[in-house]
C-alpha positions as CSV (number, residue, x, y, z in Angstrom):
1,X,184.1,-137.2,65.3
2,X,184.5,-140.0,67.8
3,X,181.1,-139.1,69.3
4,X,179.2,-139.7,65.8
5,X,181.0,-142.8,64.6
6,X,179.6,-144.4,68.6
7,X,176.1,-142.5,68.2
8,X,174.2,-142.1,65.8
9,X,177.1,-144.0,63.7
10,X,177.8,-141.5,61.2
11,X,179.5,-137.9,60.3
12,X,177.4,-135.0,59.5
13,X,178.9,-133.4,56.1
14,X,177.6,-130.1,56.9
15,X,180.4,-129.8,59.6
16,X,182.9,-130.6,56.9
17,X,183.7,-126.7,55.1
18,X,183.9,-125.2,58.6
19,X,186.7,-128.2,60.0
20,X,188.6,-127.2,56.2
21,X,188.3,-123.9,56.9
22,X,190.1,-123.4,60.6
23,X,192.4,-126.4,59.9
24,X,193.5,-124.6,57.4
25,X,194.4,-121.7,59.0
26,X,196.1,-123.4,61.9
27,X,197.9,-125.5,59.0
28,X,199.5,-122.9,57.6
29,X,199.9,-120.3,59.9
30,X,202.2,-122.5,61.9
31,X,199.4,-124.1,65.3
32,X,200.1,-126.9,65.9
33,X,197.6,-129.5,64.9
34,X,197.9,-131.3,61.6
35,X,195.8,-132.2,58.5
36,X,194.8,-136.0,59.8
37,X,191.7,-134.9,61.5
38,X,190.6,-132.6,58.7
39,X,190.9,-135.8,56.2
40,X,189.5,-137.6,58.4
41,X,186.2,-135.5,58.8
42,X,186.2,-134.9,55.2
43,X,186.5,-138.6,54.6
44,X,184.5,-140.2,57.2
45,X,181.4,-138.4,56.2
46,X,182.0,-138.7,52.5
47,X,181.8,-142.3,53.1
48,X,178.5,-141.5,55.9
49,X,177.1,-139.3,52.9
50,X,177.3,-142.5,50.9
51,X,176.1,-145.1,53.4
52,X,172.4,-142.9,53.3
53,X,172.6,-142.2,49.8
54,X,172.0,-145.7,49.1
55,X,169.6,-146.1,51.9
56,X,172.0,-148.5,54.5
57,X,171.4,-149.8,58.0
58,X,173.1,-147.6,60.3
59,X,175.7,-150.9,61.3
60,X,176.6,-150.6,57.2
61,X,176.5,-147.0,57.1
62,X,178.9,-146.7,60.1
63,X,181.4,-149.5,58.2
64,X,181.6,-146.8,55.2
65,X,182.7,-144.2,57.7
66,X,185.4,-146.1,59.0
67,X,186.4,-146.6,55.0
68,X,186.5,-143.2,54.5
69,X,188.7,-142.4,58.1
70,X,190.7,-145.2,56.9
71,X,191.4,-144.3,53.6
72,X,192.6,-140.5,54.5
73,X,195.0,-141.8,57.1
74,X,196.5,-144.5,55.0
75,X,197.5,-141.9,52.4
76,X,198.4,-139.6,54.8
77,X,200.5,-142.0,57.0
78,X,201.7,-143.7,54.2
79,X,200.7,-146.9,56.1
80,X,197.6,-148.3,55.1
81,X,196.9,-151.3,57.5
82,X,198.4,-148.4,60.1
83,X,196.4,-146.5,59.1
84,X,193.5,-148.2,59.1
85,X,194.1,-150.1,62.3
86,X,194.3,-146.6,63.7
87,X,191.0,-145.1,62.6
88,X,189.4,-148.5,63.9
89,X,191.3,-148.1,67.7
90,X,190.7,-144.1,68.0
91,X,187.2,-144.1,69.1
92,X,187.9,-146.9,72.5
93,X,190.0,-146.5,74.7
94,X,191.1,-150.7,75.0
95,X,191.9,-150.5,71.3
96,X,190.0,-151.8,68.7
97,X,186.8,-153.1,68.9
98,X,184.4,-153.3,65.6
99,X,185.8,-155.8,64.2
100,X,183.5,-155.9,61.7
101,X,185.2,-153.2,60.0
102,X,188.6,-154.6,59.7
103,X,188.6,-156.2,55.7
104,X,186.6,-153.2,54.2
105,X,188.4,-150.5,56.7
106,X,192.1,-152.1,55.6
107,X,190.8,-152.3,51.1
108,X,189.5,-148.9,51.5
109,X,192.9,-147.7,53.4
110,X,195.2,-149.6,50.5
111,X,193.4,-148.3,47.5
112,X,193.6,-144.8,48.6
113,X,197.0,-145.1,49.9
114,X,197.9,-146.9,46.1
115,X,196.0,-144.1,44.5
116,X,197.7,-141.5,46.5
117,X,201.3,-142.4,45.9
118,X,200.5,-143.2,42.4
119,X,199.5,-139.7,41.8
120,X,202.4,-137.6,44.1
121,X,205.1,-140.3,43.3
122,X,205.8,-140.2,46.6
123,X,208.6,-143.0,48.0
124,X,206.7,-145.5,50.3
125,X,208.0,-145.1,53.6
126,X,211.0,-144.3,55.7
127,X,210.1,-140.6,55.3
128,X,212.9,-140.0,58.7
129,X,216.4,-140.7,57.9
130,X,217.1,-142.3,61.6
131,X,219.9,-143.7,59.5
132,X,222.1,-140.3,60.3
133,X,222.6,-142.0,63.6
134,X,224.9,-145.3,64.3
135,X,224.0,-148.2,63.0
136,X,221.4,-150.2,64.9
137,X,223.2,-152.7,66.8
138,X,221.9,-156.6,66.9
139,X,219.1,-156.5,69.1
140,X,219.2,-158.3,72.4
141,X,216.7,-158.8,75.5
142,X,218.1,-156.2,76.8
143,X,216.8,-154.1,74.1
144,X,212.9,-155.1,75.5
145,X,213.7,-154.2,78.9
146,X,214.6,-150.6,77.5
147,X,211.7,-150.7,75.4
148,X,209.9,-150.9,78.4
149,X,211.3,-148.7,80.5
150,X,211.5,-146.1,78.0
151,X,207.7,-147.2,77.3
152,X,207.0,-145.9,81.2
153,X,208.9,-142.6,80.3
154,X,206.7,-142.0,77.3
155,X,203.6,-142.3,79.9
156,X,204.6,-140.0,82.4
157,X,205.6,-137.7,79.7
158,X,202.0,-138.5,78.0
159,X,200.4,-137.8,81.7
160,X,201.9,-134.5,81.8
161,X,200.9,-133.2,78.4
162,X,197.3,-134.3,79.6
163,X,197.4,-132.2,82.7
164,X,198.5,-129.0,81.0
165,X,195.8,-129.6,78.1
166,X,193.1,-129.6,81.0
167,X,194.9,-126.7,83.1
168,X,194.7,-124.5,79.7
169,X,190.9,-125.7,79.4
170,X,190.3,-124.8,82.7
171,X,192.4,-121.2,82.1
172,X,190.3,-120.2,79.3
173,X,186.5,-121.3,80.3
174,X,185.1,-118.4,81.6
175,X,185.8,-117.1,78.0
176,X,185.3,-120.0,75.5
177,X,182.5,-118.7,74.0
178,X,183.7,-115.6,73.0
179,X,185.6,-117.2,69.7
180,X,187.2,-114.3,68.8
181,X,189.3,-113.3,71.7
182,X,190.0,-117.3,72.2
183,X,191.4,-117.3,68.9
184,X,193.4,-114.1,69.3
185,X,194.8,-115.4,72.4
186,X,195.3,-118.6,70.6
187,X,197.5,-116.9,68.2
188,X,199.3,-114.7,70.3
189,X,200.6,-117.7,72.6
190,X,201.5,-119.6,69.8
191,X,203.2,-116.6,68.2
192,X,205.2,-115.9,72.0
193,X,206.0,-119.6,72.5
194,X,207.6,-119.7,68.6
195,X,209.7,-116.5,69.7
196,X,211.8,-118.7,72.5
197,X,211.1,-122.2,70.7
198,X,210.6,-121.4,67.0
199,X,210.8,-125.7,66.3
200,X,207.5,-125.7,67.8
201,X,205.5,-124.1,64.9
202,X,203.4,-125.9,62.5
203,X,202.6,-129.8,62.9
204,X,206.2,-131.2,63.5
205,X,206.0,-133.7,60.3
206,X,208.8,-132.3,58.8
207,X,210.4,-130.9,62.7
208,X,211.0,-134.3,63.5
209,X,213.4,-134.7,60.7
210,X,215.2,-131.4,61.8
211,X,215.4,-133.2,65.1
212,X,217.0,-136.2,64.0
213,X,220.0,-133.9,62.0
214,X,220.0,-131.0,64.4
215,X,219.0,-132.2,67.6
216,X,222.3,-133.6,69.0
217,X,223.5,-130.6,68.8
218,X,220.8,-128.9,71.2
219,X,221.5,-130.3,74.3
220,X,219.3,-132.5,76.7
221,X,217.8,-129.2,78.6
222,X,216.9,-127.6,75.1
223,X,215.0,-130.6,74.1
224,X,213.3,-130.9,77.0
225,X,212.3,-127.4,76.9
226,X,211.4,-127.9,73.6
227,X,209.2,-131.0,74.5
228,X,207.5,-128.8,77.2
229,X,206.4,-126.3,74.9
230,X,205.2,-128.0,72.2
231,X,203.0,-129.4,74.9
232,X,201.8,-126.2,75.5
233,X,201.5,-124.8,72.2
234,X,199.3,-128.4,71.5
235,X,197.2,-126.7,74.2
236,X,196.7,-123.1,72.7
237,X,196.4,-124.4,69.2
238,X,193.7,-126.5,70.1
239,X,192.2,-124.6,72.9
240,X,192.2,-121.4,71.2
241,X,189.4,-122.9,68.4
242,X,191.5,-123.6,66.1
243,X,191.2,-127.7,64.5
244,X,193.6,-130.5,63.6
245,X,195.0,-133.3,64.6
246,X,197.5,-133.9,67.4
247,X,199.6,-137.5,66.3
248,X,202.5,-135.7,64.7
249,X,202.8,-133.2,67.2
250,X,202.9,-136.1,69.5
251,X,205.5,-137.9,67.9
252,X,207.2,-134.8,68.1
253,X,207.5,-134.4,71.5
254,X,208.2,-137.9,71.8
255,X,211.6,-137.6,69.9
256,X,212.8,-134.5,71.8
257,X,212.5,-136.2,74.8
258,X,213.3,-139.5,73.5
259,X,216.9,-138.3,71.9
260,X,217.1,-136.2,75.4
261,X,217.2,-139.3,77.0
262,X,219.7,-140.9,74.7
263,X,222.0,-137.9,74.7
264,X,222.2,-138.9,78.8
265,X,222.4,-142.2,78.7
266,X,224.6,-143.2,75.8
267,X,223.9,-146.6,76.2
268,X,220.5,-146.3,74.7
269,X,220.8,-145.9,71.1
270,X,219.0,-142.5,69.6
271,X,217.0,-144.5,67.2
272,X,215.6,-146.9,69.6
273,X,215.0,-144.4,72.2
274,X,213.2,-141.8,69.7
275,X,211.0,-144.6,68.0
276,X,210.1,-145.2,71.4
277,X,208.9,-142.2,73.4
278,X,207.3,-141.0,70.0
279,X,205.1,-144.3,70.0
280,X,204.5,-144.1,74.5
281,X,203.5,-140.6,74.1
282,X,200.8,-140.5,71.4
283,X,199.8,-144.1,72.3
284,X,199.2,-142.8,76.5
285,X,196.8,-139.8,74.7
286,X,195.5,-141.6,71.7
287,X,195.3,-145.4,72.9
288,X,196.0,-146.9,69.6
289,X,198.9,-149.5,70.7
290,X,198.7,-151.5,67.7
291,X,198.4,-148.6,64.9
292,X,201.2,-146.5,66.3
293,X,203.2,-149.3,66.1
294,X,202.9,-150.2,62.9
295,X,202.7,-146.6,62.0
296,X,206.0,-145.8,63.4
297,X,207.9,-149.0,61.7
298,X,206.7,-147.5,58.0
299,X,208.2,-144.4,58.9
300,X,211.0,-145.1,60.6
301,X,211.4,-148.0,58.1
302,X,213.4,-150.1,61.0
303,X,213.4,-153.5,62.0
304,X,212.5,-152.6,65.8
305,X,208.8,-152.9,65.6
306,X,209.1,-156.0,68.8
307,X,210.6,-152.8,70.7
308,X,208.5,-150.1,69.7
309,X,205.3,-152.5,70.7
310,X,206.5,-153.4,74.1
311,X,207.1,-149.3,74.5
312,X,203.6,-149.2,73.1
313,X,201.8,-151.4,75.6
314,X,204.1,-150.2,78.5
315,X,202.4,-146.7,78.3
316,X,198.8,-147.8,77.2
317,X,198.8,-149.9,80.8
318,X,200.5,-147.2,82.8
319,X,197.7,-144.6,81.6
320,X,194.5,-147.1,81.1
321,X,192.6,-145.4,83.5
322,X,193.7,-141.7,82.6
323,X,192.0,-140.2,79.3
324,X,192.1,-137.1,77.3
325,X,189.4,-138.2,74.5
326,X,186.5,-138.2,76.9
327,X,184.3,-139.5,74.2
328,X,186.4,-142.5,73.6
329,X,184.5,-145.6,75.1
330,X,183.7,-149.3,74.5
331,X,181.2,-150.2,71.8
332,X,179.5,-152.2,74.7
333,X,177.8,-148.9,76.2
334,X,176.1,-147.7,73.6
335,X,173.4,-150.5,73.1
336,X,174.6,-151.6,70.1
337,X,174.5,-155.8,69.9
338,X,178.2,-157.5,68.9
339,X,178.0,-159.6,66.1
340,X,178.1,-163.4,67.1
């Protein structure tokens, strides 16, 4: 997807049924890649389909993809400038660069996300009850420093995740186009992994609440083995052909290891130190600073977005130069003039 919204600038529908299809099956047989990619596929070239159908220059066709990508994550996320900040900072890797797209990208993203809540009747926001923990003392500089620090943590984490999605790409190449077996090895890993670490099954939106009420309980070493292996079953889900998206799951492991972390060093509070590591982690794979951020706020429904951005920025600068989206890349590459 982020290939065709560089070059030629829009999403092929015809690749839509197959995406519904395997996300589907991932979805609800417990993989763990979520729903955002599919909407976004299904959007983004609904809005591509569009952009031809009334006969659009390629610069305007490519602004009513980013509508559509938009307009699925704002509903999904329940964030719609989130969301739509998100869709525009996905395909670089130095955050957001058509600009262009901002004011239509951000309308299409609130109209859906209106229309959407208007129709589940759905709360807006604060879907994680970080509330079960103490209340959130008065924030101090000392709270930036450990936004910082805990931003590094989140990177290294984020680094380590990378490396064991390429050592299970590497694993499995000599038999990647033999889709069958991939995806009955696929299943199987997940199925073994779920066995020792059943919170790792499915795509951890609803998890992460059971690790906010449960997770005290667990111990540091059982959330960072769960961490670990959600990591890994990221790696067979995705590896194994089966499709989704990977920002819950990444906020996931994020608040295993961040309430880890807080379980052994009491000082930081659980809140702060989940919020955190969730936003380091997906932001060092995904390099959306300013999305996740905002993202993270509407969920969390906190005042600690000053925190969760300096976490945010920590990790996009410790992993600038180390990449998992290979197709991610500035808009300055592809020949394409920048509006004056």
């Amino acid at each position: 997807m982020i290939e065709k919204v560089h070059d030629p600038g829009r999403m092929e529908p015809r690749q839509t049924p197959g995406m519904i299809v395997t996300s589907l099956i991932s979805i609800t047989a417990g993989g763990s890649a979520g729903p955002e990619a599919p909407l976004v596929q299904i959007n983004g070239s609904l809005g591509s389909w569009l952009g031809v159908k009334l006969k659009l220059a390629i610069s305007h066709i490519r602004i009513l993809t980013f509508c559509g990508m938009s307009a699925a994550l704002g509903a999904f996320f329940g964030a719609p400038i989130g969301g739509a900040l998100f869709a525009l900072e996905i395909p670089h890797r130095r955050s957001l660069e058509y600009y262009e797209a901002i004011v239509p990208a951000i309308v299409a993203s609130i109209f859906s996300f209106s229309v959407f809540r208007f129709g589940t009747g759905l709360n807006v926001g604060g879907i994680y009850r970080f509330n079960l923990f103490d209340t959130l003392p008065t924030l101090s500089w000392l709270n930036l420093i450990e936004g910082g620090l805990l931003g590094v943590a989140g990177g290294l984490a984020a680094i380590v995740f990378i490396y064991i999605f390429r050592f299970t790409k590497s694993w499995i190449k000599s038999i990647e186009h033999r889709h069958i077996l991939l995806a009955t090895l696929g299943g199987l890993s997940i199925g073994l992994i779920a066995v020792f670490f059943p919170q790792t099954l499915f795509f951890s939106e609803e998890q992460i609440e059971t690790v906010i009420e449960q997770g005290p309980t667990l111990g540091v070493t059982m959330l960072l083995g769960i961490a670990l292996a959600k990591m890994f079953a990221i790696s067979f889900t995705l590896h194994g052909g089966f499709r989704g998206g990977f920002i819950f799951p990444l906020f996931f492991i994020g608040a295993n290891l961040g309430l880890a972390i807080s379980i052994a060093l009491p000082e930081i509070h659980p809140t702060i130190a989940m919020l955190c590591l969730m936003a380091a982690v997906n932001v060092a794979v995904t390099k959306t600073p300013v999305s996740s951020t905002v993202i993270l706020s509407v969920l969390s429904d906190t005042s600690i977005l000053p925190i969760i951005a300096i976490a945010s920025f920590a990790s996009f600068l410790l992993t600038t130069n180390i990449s998992l989206l290979k197709t991610q890349r500035s808009r300055s590459q592809e020949g394409i003039p920048v509006m004056a």
